[in-house]
C-alpha positions in Angstrom: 16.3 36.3 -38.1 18.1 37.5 -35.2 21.9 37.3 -34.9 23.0 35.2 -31.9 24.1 37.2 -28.7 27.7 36.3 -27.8 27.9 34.7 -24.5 24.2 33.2 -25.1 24.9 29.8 -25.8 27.2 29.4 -23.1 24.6 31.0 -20.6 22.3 28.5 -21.9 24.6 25.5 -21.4 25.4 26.8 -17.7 21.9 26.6 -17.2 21.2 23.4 -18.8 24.0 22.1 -16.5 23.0 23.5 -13.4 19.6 22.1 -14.2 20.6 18.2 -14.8 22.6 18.7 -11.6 19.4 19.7 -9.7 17.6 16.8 -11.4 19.9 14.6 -9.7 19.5 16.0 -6.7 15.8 15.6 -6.4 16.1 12.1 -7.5 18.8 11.0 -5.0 16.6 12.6 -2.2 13.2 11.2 -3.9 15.5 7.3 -3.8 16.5 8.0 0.0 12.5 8.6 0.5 10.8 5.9 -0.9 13.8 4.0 0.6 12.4 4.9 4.4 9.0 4.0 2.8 9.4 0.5 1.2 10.8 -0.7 4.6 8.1 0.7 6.6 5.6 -0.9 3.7 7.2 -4.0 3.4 5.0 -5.8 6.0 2.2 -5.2 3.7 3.9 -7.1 0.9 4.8 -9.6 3.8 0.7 -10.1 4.4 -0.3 -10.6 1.2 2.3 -13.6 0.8 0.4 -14.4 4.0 -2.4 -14.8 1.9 -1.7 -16.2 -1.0 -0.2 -18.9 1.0 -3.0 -19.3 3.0 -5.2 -19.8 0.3 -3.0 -22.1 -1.8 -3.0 -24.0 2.0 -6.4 -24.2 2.8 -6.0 -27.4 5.0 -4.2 -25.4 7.8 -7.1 -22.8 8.5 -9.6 -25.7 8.8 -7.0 -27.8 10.6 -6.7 -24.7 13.4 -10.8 -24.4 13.3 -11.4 -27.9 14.1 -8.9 -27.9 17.4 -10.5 -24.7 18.4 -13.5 -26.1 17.9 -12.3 -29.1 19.9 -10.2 -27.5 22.7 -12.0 -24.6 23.3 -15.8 -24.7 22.1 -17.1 -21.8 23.7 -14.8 -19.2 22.9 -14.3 -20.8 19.3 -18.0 -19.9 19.1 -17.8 -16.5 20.6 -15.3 -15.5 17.8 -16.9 -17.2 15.3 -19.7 -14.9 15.9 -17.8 -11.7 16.2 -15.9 -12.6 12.8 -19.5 -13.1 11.0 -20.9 -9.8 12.2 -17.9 -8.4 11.4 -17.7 -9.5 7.8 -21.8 -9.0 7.5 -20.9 -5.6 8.6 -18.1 -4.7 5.8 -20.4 -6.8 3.4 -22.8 -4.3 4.0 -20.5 -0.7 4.3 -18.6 -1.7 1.3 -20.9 -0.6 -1.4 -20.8 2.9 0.4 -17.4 3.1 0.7 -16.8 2.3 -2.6 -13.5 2.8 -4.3 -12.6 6.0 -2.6 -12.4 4.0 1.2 -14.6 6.9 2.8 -17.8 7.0 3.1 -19.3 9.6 1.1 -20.3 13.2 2.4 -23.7 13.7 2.6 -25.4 17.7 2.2 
């Protein structure tokens, strides 16, 4: 077994210092980051509240169909039909998309 160098532990406690200041550092700056992020996020959070209310409230979709329907016929139709395709067409794209969201590279 090796005697301990003088000055060794205390070199090694400088460093362990100098390191837990560091570590603070990084996380103050990583808090400040995801700070800017969650607010510029938050409307996501904000739609799916959307939703869930939505479908809890099911009576207010319908509700807004039917005087669509009533009111304006035509273009109630018109987007009716764009909104079908549209969901046909995800229907169809999401078993290629899969998890990932991309579509996969072909070779």
């Amino acid at each position: 077994m090796k005697p301990p160098r003088p000055g060794r532990d205390t070199e090694l406690a400088l460093r362990q210092q100098l390191l837990v200041l560091r570590s603070a550092e990084l996380r103050a700056a990583l808090g400040a980051e995801l700070e800017t992020w969650q607010t510029r996020l938050s409307w996501i959070e904000r739609l799916q509240q959307g939703v869930v209310w939505l479908r809890a409230h099911p009576e207010w979709p319908a509700g807004v169909l039917v005087a669509a329907l009533v009111l304006r016929p035509r273009r109630a139709l018109r987007w009716g039909l764009r909104l079908w395709s549209g969901w046909r067409l995800w229907r169809q794209l999401s078993p290629l998309i899969g998890a990932t969201g991309q579509l996969p590279k072909r070779i």
